[in-house]
C-alpha positions in Angstrom: 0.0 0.0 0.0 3.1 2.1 0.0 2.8 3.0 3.5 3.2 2.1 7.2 0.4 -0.3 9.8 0.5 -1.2 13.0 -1.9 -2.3 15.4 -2.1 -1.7 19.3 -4.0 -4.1 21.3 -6.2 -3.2 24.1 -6.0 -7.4 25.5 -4.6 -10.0 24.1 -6.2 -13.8 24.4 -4.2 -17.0 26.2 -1.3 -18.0 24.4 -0.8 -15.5 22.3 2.0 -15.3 19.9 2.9 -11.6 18.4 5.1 -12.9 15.5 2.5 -15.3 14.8 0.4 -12.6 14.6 2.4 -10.5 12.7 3.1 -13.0 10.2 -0.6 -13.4 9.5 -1.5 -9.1 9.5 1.4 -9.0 6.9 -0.1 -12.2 4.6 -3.9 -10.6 4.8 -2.4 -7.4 3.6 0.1 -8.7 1.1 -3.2 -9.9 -0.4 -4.8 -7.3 -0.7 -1.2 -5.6 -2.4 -1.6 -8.5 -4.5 -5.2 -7.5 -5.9 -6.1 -3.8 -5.8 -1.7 -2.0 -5.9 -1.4 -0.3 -8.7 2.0 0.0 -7.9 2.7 -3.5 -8.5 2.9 -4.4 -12.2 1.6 -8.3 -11.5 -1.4 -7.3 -9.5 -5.4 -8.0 -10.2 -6.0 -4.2 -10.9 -2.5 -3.7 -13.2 -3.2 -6.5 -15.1 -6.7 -5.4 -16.0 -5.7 -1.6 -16.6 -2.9 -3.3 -19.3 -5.6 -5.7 -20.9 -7.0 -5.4 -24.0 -10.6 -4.0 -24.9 -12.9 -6.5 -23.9 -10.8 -9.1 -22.0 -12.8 -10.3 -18.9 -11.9 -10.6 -15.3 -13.1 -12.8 -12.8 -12.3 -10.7 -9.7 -10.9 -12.3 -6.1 -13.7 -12.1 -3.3 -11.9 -9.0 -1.8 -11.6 -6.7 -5.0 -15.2 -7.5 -6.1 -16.1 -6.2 -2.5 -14.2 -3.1 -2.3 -14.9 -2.5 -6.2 -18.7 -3.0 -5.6 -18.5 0.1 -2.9 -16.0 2.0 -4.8 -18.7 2.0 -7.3 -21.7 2.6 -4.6 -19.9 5.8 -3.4 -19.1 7.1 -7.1 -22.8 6.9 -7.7 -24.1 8.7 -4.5 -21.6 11.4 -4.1 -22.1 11.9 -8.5 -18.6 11.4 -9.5 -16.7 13.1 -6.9 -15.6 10.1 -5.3 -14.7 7.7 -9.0 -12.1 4.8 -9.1 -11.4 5.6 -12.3 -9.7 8.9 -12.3 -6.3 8.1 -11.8 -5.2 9.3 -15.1 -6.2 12.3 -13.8 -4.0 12.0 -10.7 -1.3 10.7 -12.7 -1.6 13.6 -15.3 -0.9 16.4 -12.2 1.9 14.4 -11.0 0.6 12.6 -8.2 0.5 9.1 -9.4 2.4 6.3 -9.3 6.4 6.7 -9.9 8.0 10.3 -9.8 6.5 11.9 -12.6 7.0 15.4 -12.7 4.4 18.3 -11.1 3.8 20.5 -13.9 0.7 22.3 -14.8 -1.0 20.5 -17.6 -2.3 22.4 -21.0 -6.0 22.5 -20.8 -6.6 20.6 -23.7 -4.5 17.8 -22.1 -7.2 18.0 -19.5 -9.5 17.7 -21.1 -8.5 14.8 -23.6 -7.6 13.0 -20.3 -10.9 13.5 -18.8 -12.8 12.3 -21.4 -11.4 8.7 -20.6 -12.2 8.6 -17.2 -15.8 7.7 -15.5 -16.9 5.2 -12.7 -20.0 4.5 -15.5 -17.4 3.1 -17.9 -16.8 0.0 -15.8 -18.6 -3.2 -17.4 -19.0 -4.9 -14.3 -21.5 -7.7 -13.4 -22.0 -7.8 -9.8 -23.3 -11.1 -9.7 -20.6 -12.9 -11.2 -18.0 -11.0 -10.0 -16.3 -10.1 -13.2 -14.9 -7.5 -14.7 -14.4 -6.5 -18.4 -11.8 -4.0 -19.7 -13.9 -1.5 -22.4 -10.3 -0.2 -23.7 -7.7 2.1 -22.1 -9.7 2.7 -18.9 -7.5 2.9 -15.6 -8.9 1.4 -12.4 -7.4 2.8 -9.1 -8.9 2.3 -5.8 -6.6 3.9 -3.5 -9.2 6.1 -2.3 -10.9 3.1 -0.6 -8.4 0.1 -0.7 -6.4 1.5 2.3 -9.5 1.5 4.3 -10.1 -1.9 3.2 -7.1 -3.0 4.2 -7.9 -1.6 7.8 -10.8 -3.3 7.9 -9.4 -6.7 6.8 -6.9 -6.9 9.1 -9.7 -5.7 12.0 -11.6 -8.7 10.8 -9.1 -10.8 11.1 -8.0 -9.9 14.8 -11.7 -10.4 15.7 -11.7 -14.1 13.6 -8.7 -15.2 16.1 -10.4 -13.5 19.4 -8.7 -10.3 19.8 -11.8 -7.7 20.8 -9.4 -4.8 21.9 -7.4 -2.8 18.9 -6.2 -0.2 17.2 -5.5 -0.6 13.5 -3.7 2.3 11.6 -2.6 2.0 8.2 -1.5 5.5 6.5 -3.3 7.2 9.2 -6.8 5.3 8.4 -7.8 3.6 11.7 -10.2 1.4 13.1 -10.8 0.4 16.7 -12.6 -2.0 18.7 -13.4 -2.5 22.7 -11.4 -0.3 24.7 -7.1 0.2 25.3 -5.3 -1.6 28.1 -6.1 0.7 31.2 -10.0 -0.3 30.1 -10.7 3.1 28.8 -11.7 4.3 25.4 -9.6 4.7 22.2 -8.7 8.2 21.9 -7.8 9.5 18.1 -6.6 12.9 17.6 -7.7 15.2 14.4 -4.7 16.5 12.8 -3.7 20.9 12.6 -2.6 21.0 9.3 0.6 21.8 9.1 3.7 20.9 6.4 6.5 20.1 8.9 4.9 18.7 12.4 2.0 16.9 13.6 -0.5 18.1 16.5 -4.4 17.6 17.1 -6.5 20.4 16.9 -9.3 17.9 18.3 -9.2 14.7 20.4 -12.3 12.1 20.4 -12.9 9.0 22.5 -14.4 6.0 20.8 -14.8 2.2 20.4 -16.0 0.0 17.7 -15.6 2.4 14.9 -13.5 4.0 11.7 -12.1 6.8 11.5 -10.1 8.9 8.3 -8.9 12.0 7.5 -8.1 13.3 4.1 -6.4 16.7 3.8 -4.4 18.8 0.5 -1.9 20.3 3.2 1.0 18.1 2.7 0.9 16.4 -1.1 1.1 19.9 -3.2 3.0 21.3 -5.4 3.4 25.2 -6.5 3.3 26.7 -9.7 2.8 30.0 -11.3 1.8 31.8 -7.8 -0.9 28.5 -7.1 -1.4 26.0 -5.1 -1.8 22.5 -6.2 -3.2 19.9 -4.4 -3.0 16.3 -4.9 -6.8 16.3 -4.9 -8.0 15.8 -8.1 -11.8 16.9 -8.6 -13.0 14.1 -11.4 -15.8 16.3 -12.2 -13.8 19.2 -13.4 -10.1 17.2 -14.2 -8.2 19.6 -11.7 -7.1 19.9 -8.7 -9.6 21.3 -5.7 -9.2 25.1 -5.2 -11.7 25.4 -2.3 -11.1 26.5 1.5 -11.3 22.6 2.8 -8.6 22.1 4.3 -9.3 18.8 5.9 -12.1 16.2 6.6 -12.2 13.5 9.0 -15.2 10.8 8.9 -16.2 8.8 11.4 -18.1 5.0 10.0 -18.5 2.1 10.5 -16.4 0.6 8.4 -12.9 2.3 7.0 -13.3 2.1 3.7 -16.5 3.9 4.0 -15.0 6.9 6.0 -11.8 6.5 3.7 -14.1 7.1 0.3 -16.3 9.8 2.3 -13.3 11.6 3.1 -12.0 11.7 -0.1 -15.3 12.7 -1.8 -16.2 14.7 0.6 -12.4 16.6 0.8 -13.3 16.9 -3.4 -16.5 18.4 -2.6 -17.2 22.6 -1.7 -18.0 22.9 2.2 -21.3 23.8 1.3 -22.1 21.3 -1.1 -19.9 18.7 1.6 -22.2 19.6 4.6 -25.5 18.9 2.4 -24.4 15.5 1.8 -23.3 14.4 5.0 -26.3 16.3 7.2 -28.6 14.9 5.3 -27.5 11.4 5.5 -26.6 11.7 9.0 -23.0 11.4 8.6 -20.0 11.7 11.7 -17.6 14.3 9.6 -15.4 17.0 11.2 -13.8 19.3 8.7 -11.4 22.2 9.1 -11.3 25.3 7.0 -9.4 27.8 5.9 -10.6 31.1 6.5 -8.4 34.0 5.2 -5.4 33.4 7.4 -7.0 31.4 10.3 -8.8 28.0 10.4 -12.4 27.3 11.4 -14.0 24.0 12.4 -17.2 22.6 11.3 -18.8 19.5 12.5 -22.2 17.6 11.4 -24.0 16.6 14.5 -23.8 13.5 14.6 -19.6 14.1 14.4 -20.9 17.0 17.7 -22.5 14.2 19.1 -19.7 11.7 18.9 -17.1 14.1 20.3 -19.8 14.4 23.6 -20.3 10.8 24.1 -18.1 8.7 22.0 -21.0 7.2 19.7 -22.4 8.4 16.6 
């Protein structure tokens, strides 16, 4: 996944071996590498976005899973959350590799854009397969990390571990409560290039949380700033005062797609979305030189009593 995991446990079960344990966190996630990295040239996802036009793919268990709600969350947040825009990504220089961060001509853009969209996938659901319809680029970073969280939480719970922490990349999930019997406490990030500090702090079991945020992947270029948050909607990258967004789910790779869609979204058009489905989300903004919070309330009402 191109980045660090751990996991803290809250209790461990009798006769418990760690590097047992370990051995088996790194094998669930090396499979997940193994489907859905598109940084490996032999995985499920590279070898589709190689294929040929029409070449069919029946998909492993997990990739079908995470592609089925990759593709739930493009259709309710309308494209601003779509698997497919890596191209886009790659274009601006935040892909794979070390391409370099240039501003792209418009008509680049635009000839780029027109390849990309979630409703391009030829997927049947039912069969689990998956059929290339020429040069379109599946990525699912935006949800696969989450995934991974929540594989590896699964797995803890499959071999009786009830108390955890699971980080990967800074996506986390937790269950029961930490060692002194308390609850997990997660801090929200300040935004800030060159250190880390919470601006917030919540307590909370049984439940995902992840943050996206344009404050450290950037580049600058002609007197602008760049994010590596690529709108799919408009090609570029966002240009709003969002600085971060943190959601709360059940699951982490539903608060890992909600934040990204949600970091692609406007505030305004963010906060509809989430108050109206009754959504845990926390976002900071950046008002001229200062930064202001804003919360949904059922993210209020987490922060107050540790449940959404």
């Amino acid at each position: 996944m191109g980045t660090y995991w751990m996991v803290r446990l809250g209790s461990v079960p009798d006769g418990f071996a760690s590097d047992e344990l370990r051995a088996q966190i790194e094998a669930v996630l090396e499979q997940v590498n193994d489907e859905m990295s598109t940084y490996r040239p032999d995985s499920a996802i590279s070898r589709f976005n190689r294929a040929e036009p029409g070449t069919a793919f029946d998909l492993p268990s997990g990739f079908a899973r995470v592609l089925g709600e990759a593709l739930y969350w493009a259709e309710q947040t309308d494209g601003a959350f779509d698997p497919t825009a890596g191209p886009l990504v790659n274009l601006w220089g935040f892909g794979p590799g070390d391409s370099e961060r240039t501003i792209p001509p418009p008509e680049r853009i635009d000839q780029v854009k027109a390849g990309v969209g979630w409703q391009r996938l030829v997927y049947d659901a039912d069969r689990a397969r998956l059929t290339q319809p020429g040069e379109l680029y599946l990525d699912l970073s935006g949800i696969a990390k989450g995934w991974g969280v929540d594989v590896v939480a699964e797995h803890l719970l499959s071999v009786g571990i009830e108390d955890f922490l699971v980080d990967i990349g800074g996506e986390l999930r937790v269950s029961g409560t930490r060692p002194d019997g308390t609850l997990w406490r997660v801090g929200i990030e300040r935004p800030a290039a060159d250190r880390r500090e919470a601006v917030t702090i919540v307590e909370v079991s049984d439940l995902a949380i992840a943050t996206s945020g344009n404050y450290r992947n950037f580049f600058e270029a002609e007197g602008e700033h760049f994010s590596h948050l690529i709108d799919p909607r408009s090609g570029r990258p966002i240009s709003h005062s969002t600085v971060s967004v943190t959601v709360a789910a059940d699951t982490a790779a539903a608060a890992d797609a909600l934040a990204t869609a949600l970091s692609v979204m406007a505030i305004d058009e963010a906060w509809r979305f989430a108050s109206e489905r009754g959504l845990a989300v926390f976002w900071l903004v950046a008002d001229e030189q200062a930064l202001s919070e804003r919360m949904t309330p059922a993210f209020e009402q987490l922060l107050n009593t540790g449940e959404t």
